[in-house]
N, C-alpha and C positions, 0 to 999 in steps of 0.2 A: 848419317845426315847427308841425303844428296842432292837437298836444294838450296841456293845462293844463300838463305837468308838462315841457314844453322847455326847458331855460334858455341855450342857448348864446347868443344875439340879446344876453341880458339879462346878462350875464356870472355868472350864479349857480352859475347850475346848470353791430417784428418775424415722426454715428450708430456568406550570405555573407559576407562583409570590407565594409570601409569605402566600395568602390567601390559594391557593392550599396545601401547606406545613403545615397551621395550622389544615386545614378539613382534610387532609393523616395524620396529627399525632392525635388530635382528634378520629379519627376513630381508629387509632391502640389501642390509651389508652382504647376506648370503646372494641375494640376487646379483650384487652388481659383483661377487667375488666370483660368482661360479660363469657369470658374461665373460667378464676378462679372462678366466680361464680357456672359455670356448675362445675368443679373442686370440689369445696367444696360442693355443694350438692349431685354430685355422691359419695364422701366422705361422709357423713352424713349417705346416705342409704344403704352403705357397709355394711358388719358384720362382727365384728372385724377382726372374723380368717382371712378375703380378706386383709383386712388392713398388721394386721400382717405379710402377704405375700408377699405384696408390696410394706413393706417397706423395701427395699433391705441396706438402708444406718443406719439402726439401728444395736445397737450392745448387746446381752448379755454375761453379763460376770458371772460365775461361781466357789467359792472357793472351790477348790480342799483338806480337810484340811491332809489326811496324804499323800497327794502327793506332799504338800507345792508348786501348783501352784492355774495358775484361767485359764480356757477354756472361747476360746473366741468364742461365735457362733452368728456366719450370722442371726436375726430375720428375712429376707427374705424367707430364706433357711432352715432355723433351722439347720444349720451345721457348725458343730467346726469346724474354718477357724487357729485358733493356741491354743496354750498352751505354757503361759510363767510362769517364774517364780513370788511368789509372798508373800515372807517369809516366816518363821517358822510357820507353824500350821494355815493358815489362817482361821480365820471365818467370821465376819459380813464385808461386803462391801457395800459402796455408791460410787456412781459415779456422778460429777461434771453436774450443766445444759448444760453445752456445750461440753460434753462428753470427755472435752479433758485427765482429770484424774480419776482415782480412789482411793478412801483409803480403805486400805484394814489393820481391827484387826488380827494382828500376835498374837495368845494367848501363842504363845510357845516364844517367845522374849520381851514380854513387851513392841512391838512396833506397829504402825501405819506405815506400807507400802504403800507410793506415788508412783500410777503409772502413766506414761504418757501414753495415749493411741496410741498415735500417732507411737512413736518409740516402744513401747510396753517392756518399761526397768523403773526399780523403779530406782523415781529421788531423793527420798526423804525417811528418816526412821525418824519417831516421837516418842522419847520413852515416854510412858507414866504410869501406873500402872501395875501392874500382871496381866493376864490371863486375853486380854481386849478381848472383846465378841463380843457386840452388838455396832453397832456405827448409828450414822445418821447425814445427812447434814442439817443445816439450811434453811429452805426455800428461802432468800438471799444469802445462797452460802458463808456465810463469816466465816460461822464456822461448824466444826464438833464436836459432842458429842458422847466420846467412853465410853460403860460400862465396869471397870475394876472389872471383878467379884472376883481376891483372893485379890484387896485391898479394896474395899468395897469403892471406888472412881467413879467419872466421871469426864473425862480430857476433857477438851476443846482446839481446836485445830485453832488454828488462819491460814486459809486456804491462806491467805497471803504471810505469810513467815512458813508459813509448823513448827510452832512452837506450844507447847501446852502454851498457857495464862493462865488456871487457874483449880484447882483442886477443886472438890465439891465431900465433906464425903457426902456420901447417906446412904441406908440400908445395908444387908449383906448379898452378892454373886449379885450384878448387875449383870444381862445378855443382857438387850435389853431396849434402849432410843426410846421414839419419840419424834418429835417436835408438839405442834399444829398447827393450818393452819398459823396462823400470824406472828407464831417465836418466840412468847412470852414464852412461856411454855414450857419444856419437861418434861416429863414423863419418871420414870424410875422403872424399873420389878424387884426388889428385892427380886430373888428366896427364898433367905434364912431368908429372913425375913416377908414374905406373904405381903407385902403390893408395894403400887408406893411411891417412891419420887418424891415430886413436884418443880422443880427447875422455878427460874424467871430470862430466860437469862440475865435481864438488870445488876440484882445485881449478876445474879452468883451462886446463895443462896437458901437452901430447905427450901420451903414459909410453907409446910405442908407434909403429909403423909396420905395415901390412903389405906383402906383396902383392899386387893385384893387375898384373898384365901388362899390356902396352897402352891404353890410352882409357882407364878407366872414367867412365862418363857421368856412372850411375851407381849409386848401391840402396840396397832394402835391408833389414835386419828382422830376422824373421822374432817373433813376442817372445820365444823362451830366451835370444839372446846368444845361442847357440851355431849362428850359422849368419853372415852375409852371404848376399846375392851383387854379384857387379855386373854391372855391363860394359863391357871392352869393347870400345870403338871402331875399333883396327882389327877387321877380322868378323870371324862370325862363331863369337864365342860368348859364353857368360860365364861365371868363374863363380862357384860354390865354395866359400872361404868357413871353414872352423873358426869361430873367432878364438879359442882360444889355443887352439895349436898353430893357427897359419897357414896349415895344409888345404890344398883348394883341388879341386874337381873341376875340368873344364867341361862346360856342357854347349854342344854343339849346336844355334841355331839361325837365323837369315844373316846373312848381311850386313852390318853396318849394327849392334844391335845400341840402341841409345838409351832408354829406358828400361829398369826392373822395378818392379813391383808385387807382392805376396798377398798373398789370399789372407783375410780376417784368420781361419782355422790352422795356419801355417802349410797346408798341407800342398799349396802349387806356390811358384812362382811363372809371373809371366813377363816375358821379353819384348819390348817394341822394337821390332826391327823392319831400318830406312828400306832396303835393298828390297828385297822383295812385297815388303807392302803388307806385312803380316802382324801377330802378336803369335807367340812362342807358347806354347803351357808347358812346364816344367813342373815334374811328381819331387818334389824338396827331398823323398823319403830316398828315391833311386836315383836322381841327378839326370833323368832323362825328360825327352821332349814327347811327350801323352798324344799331344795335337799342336795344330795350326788353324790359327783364325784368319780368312782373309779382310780386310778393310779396304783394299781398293789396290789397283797397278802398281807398278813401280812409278817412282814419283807421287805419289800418296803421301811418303817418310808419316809413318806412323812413328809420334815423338816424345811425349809422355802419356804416363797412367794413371790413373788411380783408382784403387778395387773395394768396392764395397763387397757383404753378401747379397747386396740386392742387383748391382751393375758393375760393369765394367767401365771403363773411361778412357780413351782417346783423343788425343788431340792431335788433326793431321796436318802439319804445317804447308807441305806443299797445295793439299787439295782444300785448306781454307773450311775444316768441316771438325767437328766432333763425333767419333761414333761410341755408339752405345752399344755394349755389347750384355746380352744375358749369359751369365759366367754358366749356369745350369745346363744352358741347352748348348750354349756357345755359339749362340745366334746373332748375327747385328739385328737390332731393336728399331734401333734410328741412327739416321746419317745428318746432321745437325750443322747447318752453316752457319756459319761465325767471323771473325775480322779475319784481318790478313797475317796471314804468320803467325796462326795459335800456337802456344807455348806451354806455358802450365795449366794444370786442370787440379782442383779440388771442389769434394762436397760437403756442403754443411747441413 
């Protein structure tokens, strides 16, 4: 992070007769099975970015954080279709499987902003810790986990009745949760304290602690559950953690690096790193860096991600822009303007 308005370090700032009538329907279920068939296999041999293109009913959403909204852009299009409001300082957002809401970390309110997507109006405000950051949804949908980075908390959010159930002391300065694949586990980035907390949703409870560098910012958990990715602030590193031995792998890449994020097939991880203006591709299987994406200069701070098979996702805080990157080709797609000091990115 190397522009003024970073705050993760600082904890501030996831469509005839009856015989005739049986052989006419018959034949339609066979017609409309063997369409979808072709369907899904000319889907299969697409390359994301076509994907991305086509899917006109997808939606990205974008925290705006000193504009205190979220841009809402067209994945078809790649074009902001609105801008609403979306609390005080927004940072980390997730968005519901059915895309009907989002929550969105207000780190300037100590709240949790519910939006509906639908009417495009917050229905709900969650108050939860200080300067909450990084949040994420459970893989079931029934709860959110926000990092409260100035109380040194994780609030759990009962996505039911939009109320927080229960608070878990972690390390100190949380910025960013993941769940693993099954929902059993989160992981949590405790910048100020160099390690993860390991939380066991059942109890609620930090089962243990993780070493994880100097100023961990970020982490990813790859679906088998086998492997965190961190991204170490301090430095130009990312750290390949075992989760269940501890042992980690440093893997070498820009600058500053502030965001990780993993491919649907487990098979990359990639880096947002401030310093040189890149995203990192990391091979999960060899711990190395494949490639480099550029997304713009230094002062760019490419700052979060999020990866679908269809696209990639950026958000570039210094240059005020979302890029879109095709994971396939490794192509930017589109470079997408948006509020001032974009923050989080998801798709629904």
């Amino acid at each position: 992070m190397f522009s003024a308005l970073r705050t993760r370090a600082g904890g501030q700032r996831p469509r005839g007769g009856t015989y005739r009538l049986v052989v006419v329907t018959c034949l339609g279920m066979l017609l409309v099975s063997c369409t979808a068939d072709v369907r899904d296999r000319q889907d299969a041999t697409r390359v994301p970015g076509e994907l991305a293109r086509a899917d006109s009913a997808s939606r990205v959403y974008v925290t705006n954080q000193q504009d205190n909204t979220v841009s809402v852009i067209d994945a078809g299009t790649n074009k902001v279709i609105a801008t609403v409001p979306a609390g005080t300082a927004p940072e980390g957002v997730a968005v519901t499987k059915d895309g009907a809401h989002l929550y969105i970390a207000n780190s300037g309110s100590a709240q949790v902003s519910v939006l509906d997507t639908r009417s495009r109006k917050i229905v709900a405000k969650v108050p939860v810790g200080k300067s909450p950051t990084g949040l994420a949804l459970s893989p079931d949908g029934k709860s959110v986990y926000v990092a409260n980075g100035g109380s040194n908390t994780v609030s759990v959010i009962d996505t039911s009745t939009n109320q927080a159930s229960a608070t878990v002391p972690v390390g100190r300065s949380p910025l960013n949760v993941a769940f693993s694949g099954d929902g059993a586990t989160v992981y949590v980035a405790n910048s100020g304290a160099g390690n993860l907390s390991v939380i066991d949703t059942r109890t609620r409870r930090v089962t243990r602690t993780l070493s994880a560098g100097r100023a961990p910012v970020a982490v990813a958990v790859t679906r088998d559950g086998k492997s965190a990715y961190v991204a170490d602030e301090v430095g130009t590193h990312v750290l390949a953690i075992a989760t269940r031995t501890g042992k980690s792998a440093a893997v070498t890449v820009g600058q500053g690096p502030f965001d990780v994020a993993i491919s649907p097939d487990d098979r990359l991880a990639y880096s947002a790193d401030l310093g040189p203006g890149h995203i990192s591709v990391i091979d999960t299987g060899s711990h190395r860096v494949t490639a480099t994406i550029n997304v713009g200069p230094p002062g760019t701070d490419p700052f979060n991600l999020e990866v679908t098979n269809r696209a990639i996702y950026v958000t570039n805080q210094g240059a005020g822009t979302l890029t879109v990157i095709d994971p396939a080709s490794r192509k930017v797609l589109a470079t997408v303007t948006v509020g001032a000091s974009p923050y989080g990115v998801a798709v629904g």
